[in-house]
C-alpha positions in Angstrom: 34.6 27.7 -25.9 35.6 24.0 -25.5 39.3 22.8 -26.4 40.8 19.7 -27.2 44.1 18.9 -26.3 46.2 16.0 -26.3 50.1 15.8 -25.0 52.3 12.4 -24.6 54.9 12.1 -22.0 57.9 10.2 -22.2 56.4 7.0 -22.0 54.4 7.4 -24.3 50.9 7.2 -22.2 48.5 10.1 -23.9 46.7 12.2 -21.7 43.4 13.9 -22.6 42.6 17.3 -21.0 39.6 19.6 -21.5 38.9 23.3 -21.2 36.9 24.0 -18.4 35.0 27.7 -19.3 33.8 28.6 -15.6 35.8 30.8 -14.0 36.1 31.1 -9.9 34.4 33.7 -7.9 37.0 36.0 -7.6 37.9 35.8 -11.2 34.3 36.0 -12.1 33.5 38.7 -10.2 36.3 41.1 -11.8 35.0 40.0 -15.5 30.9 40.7 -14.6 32.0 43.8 -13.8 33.7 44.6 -16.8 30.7 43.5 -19.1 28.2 45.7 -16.9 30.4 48.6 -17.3 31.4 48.4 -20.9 28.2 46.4 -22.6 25.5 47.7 -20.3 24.7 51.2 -21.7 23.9 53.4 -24.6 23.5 50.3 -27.3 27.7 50.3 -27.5 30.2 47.6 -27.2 33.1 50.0 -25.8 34.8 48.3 -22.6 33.1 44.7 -23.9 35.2 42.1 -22.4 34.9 38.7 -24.0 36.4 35.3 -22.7 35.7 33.6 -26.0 39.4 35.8 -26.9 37.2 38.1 -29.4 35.4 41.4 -29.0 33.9 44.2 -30.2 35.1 48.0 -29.7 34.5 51.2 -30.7 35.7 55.0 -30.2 33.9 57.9 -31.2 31.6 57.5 -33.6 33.4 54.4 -35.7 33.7 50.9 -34.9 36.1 48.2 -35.3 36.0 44.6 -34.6 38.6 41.8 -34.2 39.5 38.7 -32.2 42.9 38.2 -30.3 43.6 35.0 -28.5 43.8 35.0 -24.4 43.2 38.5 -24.4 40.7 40.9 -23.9 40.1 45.1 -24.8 38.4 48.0 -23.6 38.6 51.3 -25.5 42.4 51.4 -26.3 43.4 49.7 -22.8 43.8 45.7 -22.4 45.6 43.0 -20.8 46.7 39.7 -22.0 47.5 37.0 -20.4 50.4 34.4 -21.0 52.4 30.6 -19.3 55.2 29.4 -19.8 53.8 25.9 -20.9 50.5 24.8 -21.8 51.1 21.6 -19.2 52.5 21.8 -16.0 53.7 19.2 -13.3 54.9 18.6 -9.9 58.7 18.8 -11.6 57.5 21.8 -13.8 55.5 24.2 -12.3 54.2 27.2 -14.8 55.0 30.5 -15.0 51.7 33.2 -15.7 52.6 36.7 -17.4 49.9 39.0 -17.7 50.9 42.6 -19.6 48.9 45.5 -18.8 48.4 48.6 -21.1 46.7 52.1 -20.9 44.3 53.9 -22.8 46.9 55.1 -25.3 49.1 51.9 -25.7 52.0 52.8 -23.1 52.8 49.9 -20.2 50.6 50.2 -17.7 53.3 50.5 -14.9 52.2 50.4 -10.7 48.8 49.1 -12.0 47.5 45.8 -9.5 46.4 42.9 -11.7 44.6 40.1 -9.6 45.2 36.4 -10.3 43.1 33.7 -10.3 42.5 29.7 -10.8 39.3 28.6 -12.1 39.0 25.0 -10.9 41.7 24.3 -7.9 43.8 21.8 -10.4 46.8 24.6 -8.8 47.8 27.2 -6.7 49.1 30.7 -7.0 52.5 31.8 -5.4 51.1 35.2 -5.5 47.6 36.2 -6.0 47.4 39.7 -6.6 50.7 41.6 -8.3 51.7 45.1 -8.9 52.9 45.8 -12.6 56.8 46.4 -13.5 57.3 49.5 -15.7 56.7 47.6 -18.7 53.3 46.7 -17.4 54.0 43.1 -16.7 53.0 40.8 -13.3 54.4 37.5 -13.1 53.2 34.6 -10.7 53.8 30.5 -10.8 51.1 27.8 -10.8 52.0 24.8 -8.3 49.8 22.0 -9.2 47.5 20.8 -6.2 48.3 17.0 -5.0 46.5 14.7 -6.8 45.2 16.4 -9.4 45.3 16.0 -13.0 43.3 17.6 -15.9 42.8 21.2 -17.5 41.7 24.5 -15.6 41.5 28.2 -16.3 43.7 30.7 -14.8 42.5 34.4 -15.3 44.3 38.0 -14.4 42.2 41.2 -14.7 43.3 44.8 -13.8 40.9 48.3 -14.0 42.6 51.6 -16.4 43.6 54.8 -14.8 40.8 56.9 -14.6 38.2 53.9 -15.6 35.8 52.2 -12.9 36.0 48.9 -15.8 37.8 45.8 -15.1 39.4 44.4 -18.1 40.0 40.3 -17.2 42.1 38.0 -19.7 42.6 33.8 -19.8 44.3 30.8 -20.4 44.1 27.2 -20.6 46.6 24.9 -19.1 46.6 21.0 -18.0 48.0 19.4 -14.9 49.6 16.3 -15.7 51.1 13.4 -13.6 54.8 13.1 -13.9 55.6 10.0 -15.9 52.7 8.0 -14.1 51.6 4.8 -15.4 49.9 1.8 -14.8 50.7 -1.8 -15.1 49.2 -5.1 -13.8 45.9 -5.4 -11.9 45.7 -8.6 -10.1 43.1 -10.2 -7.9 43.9 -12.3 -4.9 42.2 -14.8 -5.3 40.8 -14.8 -8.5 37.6 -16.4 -7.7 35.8 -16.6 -4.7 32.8 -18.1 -3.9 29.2 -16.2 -3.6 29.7 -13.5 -0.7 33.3 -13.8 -0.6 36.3 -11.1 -1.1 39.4 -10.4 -2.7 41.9 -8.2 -2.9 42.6 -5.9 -5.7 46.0 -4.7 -6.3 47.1 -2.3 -9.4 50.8 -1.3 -9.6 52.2 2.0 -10.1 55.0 3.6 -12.1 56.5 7.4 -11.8 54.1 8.3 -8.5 56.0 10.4 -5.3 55.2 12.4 -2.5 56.3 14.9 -4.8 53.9 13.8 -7.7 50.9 12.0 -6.2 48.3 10.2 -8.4 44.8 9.5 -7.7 43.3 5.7 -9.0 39.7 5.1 -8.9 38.5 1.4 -9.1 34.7 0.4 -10.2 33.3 -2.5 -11.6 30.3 -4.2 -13.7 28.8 -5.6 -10.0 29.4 -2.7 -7.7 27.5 -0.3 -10.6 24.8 -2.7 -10.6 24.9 -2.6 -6.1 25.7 -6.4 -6.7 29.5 -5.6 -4.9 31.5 -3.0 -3.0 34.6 -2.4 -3.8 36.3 -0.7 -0.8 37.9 2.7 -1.2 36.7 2.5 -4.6 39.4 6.0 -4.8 42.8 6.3 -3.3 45.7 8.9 -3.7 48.6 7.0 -4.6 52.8 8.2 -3.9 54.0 4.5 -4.1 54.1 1.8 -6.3 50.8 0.2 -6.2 47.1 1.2 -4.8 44.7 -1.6 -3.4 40.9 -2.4 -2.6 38.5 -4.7 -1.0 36.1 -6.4 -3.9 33.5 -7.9 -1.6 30.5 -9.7 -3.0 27.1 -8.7 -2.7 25.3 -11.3 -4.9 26.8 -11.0 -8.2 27.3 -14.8 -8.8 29.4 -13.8 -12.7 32.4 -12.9 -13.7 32.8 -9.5 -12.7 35.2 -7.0 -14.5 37.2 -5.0 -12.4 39.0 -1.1 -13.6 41.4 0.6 -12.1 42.4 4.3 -13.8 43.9 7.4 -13.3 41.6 9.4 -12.1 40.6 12.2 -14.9 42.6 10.8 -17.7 41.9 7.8 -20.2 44.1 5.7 -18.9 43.1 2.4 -17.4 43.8 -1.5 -16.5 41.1 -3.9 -16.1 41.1 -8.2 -14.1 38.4 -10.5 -14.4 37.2 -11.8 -10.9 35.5 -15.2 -11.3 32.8 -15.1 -8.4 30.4 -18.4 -7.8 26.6 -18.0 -7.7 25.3 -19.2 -4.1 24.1 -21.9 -3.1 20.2 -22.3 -3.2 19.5 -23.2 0.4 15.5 -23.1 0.6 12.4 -22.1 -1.3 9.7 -20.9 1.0 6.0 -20.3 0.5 5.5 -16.5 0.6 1.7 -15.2 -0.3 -1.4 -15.8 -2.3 -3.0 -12.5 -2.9 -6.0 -12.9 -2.6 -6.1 -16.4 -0.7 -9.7 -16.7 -2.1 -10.8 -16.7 -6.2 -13.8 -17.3 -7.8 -15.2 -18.7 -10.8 -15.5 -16.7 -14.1 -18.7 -14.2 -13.3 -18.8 -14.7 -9.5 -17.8 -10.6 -9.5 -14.9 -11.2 -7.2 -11.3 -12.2 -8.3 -10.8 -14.5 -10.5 -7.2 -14.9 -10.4 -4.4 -14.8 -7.2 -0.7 -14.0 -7.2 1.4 -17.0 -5.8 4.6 -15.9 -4.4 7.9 -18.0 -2.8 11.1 -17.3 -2.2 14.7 -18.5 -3.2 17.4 -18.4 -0.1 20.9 -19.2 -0.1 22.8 -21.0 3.2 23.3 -17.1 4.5 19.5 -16.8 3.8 19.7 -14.0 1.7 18.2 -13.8 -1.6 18.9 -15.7 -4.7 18.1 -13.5 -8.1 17.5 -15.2 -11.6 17.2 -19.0 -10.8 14.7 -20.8 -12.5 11.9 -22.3 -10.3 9.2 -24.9 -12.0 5.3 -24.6 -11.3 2.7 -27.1 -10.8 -0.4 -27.8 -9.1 -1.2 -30.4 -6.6 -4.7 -30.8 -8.1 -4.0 -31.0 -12.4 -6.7 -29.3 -14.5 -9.0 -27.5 -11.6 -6.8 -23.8 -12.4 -4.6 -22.4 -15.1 -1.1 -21.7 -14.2 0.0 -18.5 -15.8 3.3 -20.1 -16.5 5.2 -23.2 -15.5 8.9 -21.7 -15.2 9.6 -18.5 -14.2 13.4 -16.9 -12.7 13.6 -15.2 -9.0 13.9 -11.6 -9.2 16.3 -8.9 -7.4 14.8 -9.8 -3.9 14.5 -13.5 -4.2 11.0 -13.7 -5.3 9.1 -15.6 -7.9 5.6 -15.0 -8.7 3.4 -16.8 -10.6 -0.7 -16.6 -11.1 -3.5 -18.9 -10.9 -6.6 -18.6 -12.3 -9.9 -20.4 -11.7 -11.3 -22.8 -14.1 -15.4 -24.3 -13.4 -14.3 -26.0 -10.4 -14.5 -25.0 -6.8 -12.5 -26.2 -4.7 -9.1 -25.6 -2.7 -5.6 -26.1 -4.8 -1.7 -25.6 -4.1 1.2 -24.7 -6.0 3.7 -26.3 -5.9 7.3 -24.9 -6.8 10.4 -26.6 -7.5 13.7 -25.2 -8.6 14.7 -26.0 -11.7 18.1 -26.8 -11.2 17.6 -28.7 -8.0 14.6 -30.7 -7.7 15.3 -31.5 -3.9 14.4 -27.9 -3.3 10.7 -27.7 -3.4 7.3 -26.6 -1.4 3.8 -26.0 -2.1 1.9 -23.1 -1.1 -1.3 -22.3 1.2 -4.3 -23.7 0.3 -5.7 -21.5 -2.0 -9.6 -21.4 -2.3 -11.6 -21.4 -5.3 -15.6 -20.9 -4.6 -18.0 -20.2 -6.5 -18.3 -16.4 -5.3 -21.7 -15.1 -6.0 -24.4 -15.9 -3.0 -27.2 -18.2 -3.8 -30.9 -18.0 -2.8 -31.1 -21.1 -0.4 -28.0 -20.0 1.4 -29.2 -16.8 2.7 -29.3 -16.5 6.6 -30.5 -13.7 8.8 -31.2 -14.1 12.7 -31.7 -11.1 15.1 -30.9 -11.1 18.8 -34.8 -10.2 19.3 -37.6 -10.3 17.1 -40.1 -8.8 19.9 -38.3 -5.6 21.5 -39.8 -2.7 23.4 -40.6 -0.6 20.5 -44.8 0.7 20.5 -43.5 3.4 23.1 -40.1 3.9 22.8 -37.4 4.8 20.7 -34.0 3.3 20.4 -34.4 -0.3 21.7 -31.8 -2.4 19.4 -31.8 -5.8 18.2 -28.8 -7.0 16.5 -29.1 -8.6 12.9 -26.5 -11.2 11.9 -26.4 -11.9 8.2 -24.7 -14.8 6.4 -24.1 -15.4 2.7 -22.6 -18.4 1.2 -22.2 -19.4 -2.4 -24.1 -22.6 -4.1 -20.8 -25.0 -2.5 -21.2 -23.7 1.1 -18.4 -21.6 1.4 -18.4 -18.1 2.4 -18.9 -15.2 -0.4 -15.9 -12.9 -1.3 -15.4 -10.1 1.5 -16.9 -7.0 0.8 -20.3 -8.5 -0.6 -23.1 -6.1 0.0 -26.3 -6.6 1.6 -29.0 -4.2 1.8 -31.9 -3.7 3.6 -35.0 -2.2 3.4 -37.7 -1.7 6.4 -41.4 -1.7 6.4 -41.2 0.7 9.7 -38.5 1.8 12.5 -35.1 1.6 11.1 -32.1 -0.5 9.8 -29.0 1.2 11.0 -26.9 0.9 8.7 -28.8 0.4 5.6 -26.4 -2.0 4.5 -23.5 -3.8 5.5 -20.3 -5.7 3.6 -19.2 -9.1 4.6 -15.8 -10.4 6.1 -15.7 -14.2 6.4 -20.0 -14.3 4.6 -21.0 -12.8 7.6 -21.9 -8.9 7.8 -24.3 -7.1 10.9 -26.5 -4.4 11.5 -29.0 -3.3 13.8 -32.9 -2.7 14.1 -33.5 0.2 15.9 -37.0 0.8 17.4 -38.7 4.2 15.8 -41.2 6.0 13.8 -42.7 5.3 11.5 -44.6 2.4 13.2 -47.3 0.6 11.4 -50.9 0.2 13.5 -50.2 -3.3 14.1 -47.0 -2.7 15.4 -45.3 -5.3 12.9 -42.4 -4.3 11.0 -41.3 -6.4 7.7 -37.2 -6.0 7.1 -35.7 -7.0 3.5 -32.4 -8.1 3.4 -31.3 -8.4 -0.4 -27.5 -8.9 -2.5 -26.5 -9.5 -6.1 -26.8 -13.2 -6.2 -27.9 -16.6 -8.2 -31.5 -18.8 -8.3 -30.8 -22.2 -6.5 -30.4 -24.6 -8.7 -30.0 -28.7 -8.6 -26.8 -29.5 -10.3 -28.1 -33.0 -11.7 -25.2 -34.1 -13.8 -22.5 -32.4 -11.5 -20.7 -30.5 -14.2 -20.7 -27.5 -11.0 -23.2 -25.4 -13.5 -26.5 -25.0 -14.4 -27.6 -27.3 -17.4 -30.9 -26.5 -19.6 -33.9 -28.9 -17.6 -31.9 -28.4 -14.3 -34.9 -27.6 -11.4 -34.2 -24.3 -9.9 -36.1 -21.9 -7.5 -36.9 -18.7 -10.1 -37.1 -15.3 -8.3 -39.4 -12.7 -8.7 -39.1 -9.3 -7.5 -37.8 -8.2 -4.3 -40.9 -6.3 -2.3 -41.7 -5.6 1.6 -44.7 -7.7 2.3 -46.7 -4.9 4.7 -49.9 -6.6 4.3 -48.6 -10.2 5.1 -50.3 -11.9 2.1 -47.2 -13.3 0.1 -47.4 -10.9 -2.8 -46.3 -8.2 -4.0 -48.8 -5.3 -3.7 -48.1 -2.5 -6.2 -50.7 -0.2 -5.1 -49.2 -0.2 -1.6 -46.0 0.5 -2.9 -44.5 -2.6 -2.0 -41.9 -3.0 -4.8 -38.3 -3.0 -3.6 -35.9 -3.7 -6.5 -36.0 -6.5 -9.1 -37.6 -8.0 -11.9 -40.5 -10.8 -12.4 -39.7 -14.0 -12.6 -38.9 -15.0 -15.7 -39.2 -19.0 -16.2 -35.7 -19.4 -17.1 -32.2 -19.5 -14.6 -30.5 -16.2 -13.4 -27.1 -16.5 -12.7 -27.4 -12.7 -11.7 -30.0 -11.3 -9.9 -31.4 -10.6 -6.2 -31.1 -12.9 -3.8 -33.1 -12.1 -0.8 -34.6 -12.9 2.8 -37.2 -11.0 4.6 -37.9 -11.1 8.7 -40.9 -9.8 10.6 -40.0 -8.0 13.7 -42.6 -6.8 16.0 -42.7 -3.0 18.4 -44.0 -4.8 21.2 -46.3 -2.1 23.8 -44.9 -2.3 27.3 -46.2 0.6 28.1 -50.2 -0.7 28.5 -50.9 -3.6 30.3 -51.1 -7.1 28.1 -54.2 -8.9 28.2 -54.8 -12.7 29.2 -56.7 -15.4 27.7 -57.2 -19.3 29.3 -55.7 -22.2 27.4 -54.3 -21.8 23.7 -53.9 -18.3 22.0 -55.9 -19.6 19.2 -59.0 -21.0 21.5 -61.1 -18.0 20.4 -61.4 -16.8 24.0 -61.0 -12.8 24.1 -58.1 -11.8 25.5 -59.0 -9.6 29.1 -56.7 -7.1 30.4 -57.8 -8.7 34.0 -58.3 -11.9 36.1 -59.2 -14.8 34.4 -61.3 -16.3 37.0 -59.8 -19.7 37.2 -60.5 -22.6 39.4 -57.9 -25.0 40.5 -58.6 -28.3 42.4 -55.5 -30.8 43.1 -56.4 -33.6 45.1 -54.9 -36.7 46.2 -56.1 -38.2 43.5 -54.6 -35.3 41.1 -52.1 -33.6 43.0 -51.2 -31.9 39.9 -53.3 -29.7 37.8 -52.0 -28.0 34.7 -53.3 -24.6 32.8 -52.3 -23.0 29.8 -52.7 -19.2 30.1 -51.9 -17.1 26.7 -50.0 -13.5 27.3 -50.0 -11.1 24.3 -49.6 -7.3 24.0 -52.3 -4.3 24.2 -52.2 -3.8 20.1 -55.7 -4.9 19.3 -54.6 -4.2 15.9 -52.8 -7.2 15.5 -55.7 -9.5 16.6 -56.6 -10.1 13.1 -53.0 -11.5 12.6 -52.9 -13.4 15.2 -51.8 -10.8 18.1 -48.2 -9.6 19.0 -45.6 -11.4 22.3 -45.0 -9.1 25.1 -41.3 -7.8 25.0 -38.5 -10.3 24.8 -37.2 -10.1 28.6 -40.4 -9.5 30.2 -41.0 -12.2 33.2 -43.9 -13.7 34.3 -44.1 -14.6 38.5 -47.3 -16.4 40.1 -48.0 -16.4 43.7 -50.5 -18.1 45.8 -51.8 -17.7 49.9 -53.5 -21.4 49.5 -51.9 -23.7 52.0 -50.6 -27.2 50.9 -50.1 -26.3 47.8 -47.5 -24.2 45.4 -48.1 -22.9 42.1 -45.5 -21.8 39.2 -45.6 -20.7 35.6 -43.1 -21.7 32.8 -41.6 -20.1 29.3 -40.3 -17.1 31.6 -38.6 -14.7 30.5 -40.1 -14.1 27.3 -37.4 -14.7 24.7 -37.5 -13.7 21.1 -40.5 -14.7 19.1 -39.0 -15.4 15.3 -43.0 -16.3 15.0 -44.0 -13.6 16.3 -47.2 -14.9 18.2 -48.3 -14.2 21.9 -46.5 -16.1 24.2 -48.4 -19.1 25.8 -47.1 -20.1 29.5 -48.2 -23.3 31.2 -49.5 -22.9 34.7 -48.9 -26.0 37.9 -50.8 -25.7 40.8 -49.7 -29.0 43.0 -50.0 -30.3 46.2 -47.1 -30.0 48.7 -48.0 -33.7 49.9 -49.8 -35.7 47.2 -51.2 -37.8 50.2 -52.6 -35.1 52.2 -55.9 -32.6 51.1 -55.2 -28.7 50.6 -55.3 -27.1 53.5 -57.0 -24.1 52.6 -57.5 -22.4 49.4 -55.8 -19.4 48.3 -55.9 -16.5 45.4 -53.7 -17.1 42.2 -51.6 -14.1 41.7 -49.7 -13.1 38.3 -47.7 -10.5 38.1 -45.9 -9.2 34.9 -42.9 -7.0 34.7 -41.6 -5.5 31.6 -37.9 -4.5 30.7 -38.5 -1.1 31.0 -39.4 -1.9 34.8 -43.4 -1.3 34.7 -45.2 -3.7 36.1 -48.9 -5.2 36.0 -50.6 -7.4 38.2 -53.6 -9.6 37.8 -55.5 -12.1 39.6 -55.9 -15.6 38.0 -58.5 -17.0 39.9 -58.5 -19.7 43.3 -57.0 -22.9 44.3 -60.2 -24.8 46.2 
């Protein structure tokens, strides 16, 4: 049970103690004991030892109960417990009396009672005691330096011919010997932001003999805006003193000194001077790219700067002003806002109709000299539009009839209806007619995402694979009166549905299962819907040997997996003479459209044994045919000396190696 208690000394300074219940370990140990032997068997309360100064007993078959104060009972036998003074000092220790009795009343004389202090406030002179004949044991509390405050002592002794410990106990109070406090000064009084002063409390009444213990705190150093350094000291002269230094507090800060564990206490005001704003520096704008309303990327960004002072550290709760550099193109989400614990202020844009790049700029409030503008932030339209949709491939024609895994990168970029790039993370997927996209789909950084085509089944008979790259998007549309949106009568290109064109015709072929994703168009503007771009790529057959045709590839001529049979005849007169040869794959298939290009990387080399005369072949090696036609190569035969007749004629010799390293020979024909 809790107690109260309040005593004034001499000078008239009240002192508030309280009871503290727990007991220490030696104490403690003693009274479990006692309550597992008495209380722990058979449903009785004989040998119950209570520390609330009340218990139950019984003998026999009757019971009795009754309270007794400090004191405890089991069976007939007890011990109480007894000071000489509730409060004790360094000038007045206390005296502790504990009186031990037997079973049937009679002292219990030669019996050892053990001593113990609950909470350290004192000392024991003697710890464990042997009973006088009249039962009694008698040992003196010293209090401990530097504490003040109330504590527990205990005593407990075990019966004759009992294995139960019977414990009683009292409260008493330490108190400081006619301590007091007076003045509490601050030297200086006010410093300026970061500075320090000296805090200095006086003290009446303390000694070596009767130390006191003075804790200082204050409003700033709570709140981490100050240290105050000790912030506790143990005091035997006539003042105590600490360090206030200034963390950023930039008030009036209210300083306490007190005796440590009583209510007694002196308080200063230090006056200390907020810091001087030094520089306000651009921070962040997260994200540094927004959108319009709809785009489906942000819409608005976080603005941050930051308030320094001359030591650059952080300035907290100054006022800073917002505007933009461009009036009426964003909303501000407030104009004024204060810096927070680290300095910061942060203050969001968000994107009206217009695109285009914008700045905050900040000012503080209460010193317009201090300003800055941020990054340029961008605002873009955000979604992709139809007419802005690129895709290139580092080959169109790669070694693919025969084999598997020849790449060819793809390179994909998105921008929005103003030309700038869409938000990161915009994906694109793709579908393939044939061989594969790998991966499926990819998500831009900067508009720009990449994949590859990767040569593999299934492969169509013609050997020509259509690729459909598609994203979330809007139609192209002309923005006639410039409002940056589309107006009702505004031309604009309306989309259909996305599909793989297999059969090359330009439509969409349900029955061959053409249909991608989508829906038809719809004779009205979609601000959402697919954009898309397809690319033909072709598995060109390096493993047969192409086939030849004279002049161009659409002459009509059949193509001939042999000589051509030409005839060349410079003269003086024409010492040059020009032939256009036309190279496509073996894939007969893809006659009807037109035929398929060798492999991108194949080369072409010509050779003659005529004399007088050389002969060479351009357009090799093949590079990628976006097209994807055969490959038509002009062929020079020319004199060595335009004055002077061939020498003798000679075979034409072709010979065509592929990236795979295979090579096939043919014989063109003469030079006469």
């Amino acid at each position: 049970m809790a107690t109260r208690r309040t005593s004034t000394d001499r000078q008239g300074l009240d002192f508030m103690t309280t009871t503290i219940t727990a007991l220490r370990a030696s104490a403690l140990a003693l009274a479990a004991a006692a309550v597992l032997a008495g209380c722990g068997g058979g449903g009785s309360d004989a040998g119950c030892v209570s520390f609330s100064g009340s218990c139950t007993t019984s003998t026999d078959s009757s019971s009795s109960s009754g309270s007794s104060s400090g004191s405890t009972t089991a069976a007939a036998a007890s011990i109480t417990v007894d000071m000489s003074a509730d409060t004790i000092s360094a000038s007045t220790p206390g005296t502790v009396t504990a009186v031990a009795k037997n079973a049937d009343g009679t002292p219990a004389a030669g019996a050892l009672v053990t001593f113990a202090v609950a909470n350290g406030a004192a000392t024991l002179t003697l710890e464990r005691v042997k009973t006088d004949a009249n039962g009694r044991a008698t040992t003196t509390l010293q209090p401990v330096a530097g504490k003040i405050g109330a504590d527990i002592v205990a005593a407990s002794f075990t019966p004759a011919s009992s294995t139960t410990a019977l414990s009683a106990q009292t409260v008493f109070s330490v108190s400081a010997t006619n301590v007091s406090l007076n003045a509490v000064t601050a030297a200086p009084a006010s410093i300026s932001s970061y500075g320090a002063s000296v805090i200095t409390v006086s003290v009446t009444g303390a000694s070596s003999a009767s130390p006191v213990t003075i804790d200082f705190s204050s409003t700033c150093a709570t709140a981490g805006k100050a240290t105050l350094s000790p912030t506790s000291i143990t005091v035997t002269g006539s003042s105590a003193s600490t360090t206030y230094q200034d963390k950023g507090c930039a008030a009036t800060d209210r300083i306490s000194a007190s005796i440590s564990a009583t209510s007694q206490q002196k308080q200063v005001d230090l006056v200390v001077a907020a810091p001087i704003a030094q520089s306000l520096e651009f921070v962040s704008a997260s994200p540094d790219k927004i959108c319009l309303a709809g785009s489906g990327c942000e819409i608005s960004s976080k603005v941050s700067f930051k308030l320094k002072d001359q030591y650059n550290n952080p300035i907290t709760n100054r006022t800073v002003n917002f505007s933009l550099d461009i009036p009426n193109v964003a909303t501000l989400g407030s104009t004024a806002l204060p810096t927070d614990a680290s300095g910061v202020v942060t203050v969001s844009v968000t994107a009206k109709a217009t695109p285009t790049p914008v700045r905050v700029r900040a000012q503080v409030a209460d010193d317009p000299t201090l300003s800055t503008v941020s990054n340029a932030l961008a605002i873009n339209a955000g979604l992709p539009t139809q007419n802005a949709f690129s895709f290139s491939a580092s080959t169109y024609n790669p070694d693919g009839w025969s084999r598997d895994g020849t790449e060819s990168d793809i390179r994909v970029q998105l921008n929005d209806r103003f030309g700038n790039p869409v938000p990161d993370g915009t994906v694109i997927s793709f579908v393939a007619e044939g061989a594969s996209v790998i991966p499926a789909k990819c998500a831009t950084a900067s508009g720009v995402c990449t994949t590859k085509f990767v040569t593999s089944n299934a492969r169509p008979a013609d050997g020509r694979v259509d690729v459909v790259a598609y994203a979330q998007g809007e139609e192209t549309f002309v923005d006639a009166d410039g409002n940056q949106q589309y107006t009702a009568g505004e031309s604009f290109n309306d989309l259909g549905k996305v599909f793989v064109d297999a059969n090359e015709n330009g439509v969409m072929d349900l029955a061959t299962g053409e249909f991608v994703a989508g829906l038809d168009a719809n004779g009205q503007w979609d601000g959402n819907t697919y954009v898309r771009v397809s690319r033909r790529f072709v598995l060109a057959d390096a493993s047969r040997p192409p086939r030849l045709q004279a002049g161009l590839c659409t002459s009509g001529a059949t193509p001939v997996a042999s000589g051509l049979g030409l005839v060349l005849q410079p003269t003086t007169s024409t010492c040059r003479v020009k032939q256009l040869i036309c190279v496509r794959d073996a894939n007969t298939a893809a006659d009807a459209k037109g035929g398929n290009p060798i492999p991108s990387g194949a080369t072409l080399a010509v050779t003659t044994k005529a004399k007088g005369a050389s002969v060479k072949i351009d357009n090799t090696p093949v590079v990628s045919q976006l097209d994807n036609t055969p490959t038509q190569h002009l062929l020079t035969v020319e004199l060595d000396d335009c004055t002077k007749a061939l020498e003798a004629g000679g075979a034409i010799d072709l010979t065509i190696k592929m990236p795979n390293g295979q090579s096939y020979p043919y014989d063109l024909g003469r030079i006469n």
